[in-house]
Each structure stands twice: as C-alpha cells, then as structure tokens.
ROSE-4610 file (N, C-alpha, C; in Angstrom, 1 decimal, always signed):
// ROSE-4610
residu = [X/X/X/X/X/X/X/X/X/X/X/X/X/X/X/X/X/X/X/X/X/X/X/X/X/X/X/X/X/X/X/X/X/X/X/X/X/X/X/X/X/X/X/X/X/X/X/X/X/X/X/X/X/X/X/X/X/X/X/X/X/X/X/X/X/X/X/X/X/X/X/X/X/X/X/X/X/X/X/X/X/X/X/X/X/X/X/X/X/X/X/X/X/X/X/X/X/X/X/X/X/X/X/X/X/X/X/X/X/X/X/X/X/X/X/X/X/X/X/X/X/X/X/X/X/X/X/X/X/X/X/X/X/X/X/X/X/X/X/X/X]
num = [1/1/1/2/2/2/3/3/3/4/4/4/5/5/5/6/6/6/7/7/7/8/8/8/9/9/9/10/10/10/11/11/11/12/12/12/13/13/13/14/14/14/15/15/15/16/16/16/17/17/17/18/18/18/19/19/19/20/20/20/21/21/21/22/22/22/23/23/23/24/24/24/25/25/25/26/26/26/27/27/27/28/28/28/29/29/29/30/30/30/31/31/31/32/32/32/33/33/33/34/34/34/35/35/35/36/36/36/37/37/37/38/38/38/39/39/39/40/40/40/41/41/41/42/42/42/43/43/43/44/44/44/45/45/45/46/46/46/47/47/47]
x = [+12.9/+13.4/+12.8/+12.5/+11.9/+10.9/+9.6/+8.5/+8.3/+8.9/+9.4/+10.0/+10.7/+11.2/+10.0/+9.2/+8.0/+7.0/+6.6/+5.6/+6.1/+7.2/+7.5/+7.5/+8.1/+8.0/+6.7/+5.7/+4.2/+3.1/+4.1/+3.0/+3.8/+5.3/+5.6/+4.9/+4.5/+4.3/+2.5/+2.1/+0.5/+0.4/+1.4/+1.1/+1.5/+2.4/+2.7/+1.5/+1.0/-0.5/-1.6/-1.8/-2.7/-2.2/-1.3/-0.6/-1.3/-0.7/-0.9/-2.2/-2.8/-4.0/-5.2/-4.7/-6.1/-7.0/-6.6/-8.0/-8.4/-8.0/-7.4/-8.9/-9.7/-11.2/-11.0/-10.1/-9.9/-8.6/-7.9/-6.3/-6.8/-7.7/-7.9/-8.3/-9.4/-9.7/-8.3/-7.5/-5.9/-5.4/-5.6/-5.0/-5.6/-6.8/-7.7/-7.1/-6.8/-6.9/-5.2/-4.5/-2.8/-2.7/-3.7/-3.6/-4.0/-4.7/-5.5/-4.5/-3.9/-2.6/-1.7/-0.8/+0.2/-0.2/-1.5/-2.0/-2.0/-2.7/-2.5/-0.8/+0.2/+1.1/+1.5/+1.6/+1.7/+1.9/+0.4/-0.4/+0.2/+0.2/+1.0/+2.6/+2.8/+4.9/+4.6/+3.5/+3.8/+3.3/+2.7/+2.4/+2.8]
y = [+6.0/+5.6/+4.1/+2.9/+1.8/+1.8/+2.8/+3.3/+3.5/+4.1/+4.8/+3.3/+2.8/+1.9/+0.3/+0.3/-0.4/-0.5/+1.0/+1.6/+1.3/+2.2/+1.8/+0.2/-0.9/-2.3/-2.9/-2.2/-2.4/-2.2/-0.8/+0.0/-1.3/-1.1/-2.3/-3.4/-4.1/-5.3/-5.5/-4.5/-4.6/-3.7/-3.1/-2.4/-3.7/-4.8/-6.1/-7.0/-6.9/-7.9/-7.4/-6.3/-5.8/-5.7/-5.5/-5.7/-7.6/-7.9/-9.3/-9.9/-9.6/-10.2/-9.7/-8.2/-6.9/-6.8/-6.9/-6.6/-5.5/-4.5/-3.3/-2.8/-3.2/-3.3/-3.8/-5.0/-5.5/-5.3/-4.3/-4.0/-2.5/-1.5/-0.2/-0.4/-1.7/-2.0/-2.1/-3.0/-3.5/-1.9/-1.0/+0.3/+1.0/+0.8/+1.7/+1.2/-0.1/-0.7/-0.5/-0.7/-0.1/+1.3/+2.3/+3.7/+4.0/+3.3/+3.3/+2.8/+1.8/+1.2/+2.2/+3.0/+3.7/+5.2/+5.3/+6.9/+6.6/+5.1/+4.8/+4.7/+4.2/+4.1/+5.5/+6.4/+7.6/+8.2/+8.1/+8.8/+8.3/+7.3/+6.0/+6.4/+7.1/+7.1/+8.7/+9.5/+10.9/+11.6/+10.3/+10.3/+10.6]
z = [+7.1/+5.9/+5.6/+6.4/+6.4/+5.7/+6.2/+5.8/+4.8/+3.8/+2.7/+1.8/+2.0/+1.3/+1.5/+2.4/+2.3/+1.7/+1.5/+0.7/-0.6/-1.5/-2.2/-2.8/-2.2/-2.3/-2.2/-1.6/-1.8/-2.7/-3.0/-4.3/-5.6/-5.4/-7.1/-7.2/-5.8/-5.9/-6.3/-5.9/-5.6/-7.7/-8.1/-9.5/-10.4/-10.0/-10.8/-11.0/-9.6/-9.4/-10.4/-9.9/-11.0/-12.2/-13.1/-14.3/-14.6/-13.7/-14.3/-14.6/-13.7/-13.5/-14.1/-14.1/-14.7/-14.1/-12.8/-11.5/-10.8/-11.8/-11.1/-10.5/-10.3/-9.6/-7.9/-7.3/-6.7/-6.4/-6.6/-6.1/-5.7/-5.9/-5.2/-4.3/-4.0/-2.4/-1.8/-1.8/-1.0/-0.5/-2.0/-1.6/-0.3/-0.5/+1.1/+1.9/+2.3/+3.5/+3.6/+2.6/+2.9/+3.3/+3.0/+3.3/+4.8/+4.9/+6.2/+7.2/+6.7/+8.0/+7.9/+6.6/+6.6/+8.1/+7.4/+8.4/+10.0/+10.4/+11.9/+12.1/+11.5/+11.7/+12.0/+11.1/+11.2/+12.0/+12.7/+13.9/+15.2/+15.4/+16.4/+16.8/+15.6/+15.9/+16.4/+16.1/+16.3/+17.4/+18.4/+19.7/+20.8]
C-alpha cells in the first residue's frame, strides 16, 4: 500500500512540474528512470 500511495504522490507531483513549466520533453525522461526503480523494487520484494 506505501508503494501505491508513492507512486501516486510521484505521478501528481512530476504531472504539476510538467504543467508548470511545459517540459513535458524533460519529465518522460524522470518517467523511465521512475519506472525502472518501481520494476527493481518489484523484483527485489518478490525474491
């Protein structure tokens, strides 16, 4: 449930940034690199 409510608090905060700023060029990179930590995490707990 942490996970879940992190993600969420990550995607609003990273969809604010890009609202604001209009970098949305430079906030899909953040996305890879946040996708990529949620999957190791993933993999890590299911070990």
């Amino acid at each position: 449930m942490k996970k879940l409510f992190v993600t969420i608090a990550a995607a609003a905060l990273y969809l604010l940034v890009s609202i604001a700023t209009g970098w949305w060029a430079v906030t899909w990179i953040i996305w890879v690199f946040y996708f990529v930590y949620i999957i190791a995490q993933v993999y890590k707990d299911h070990q």
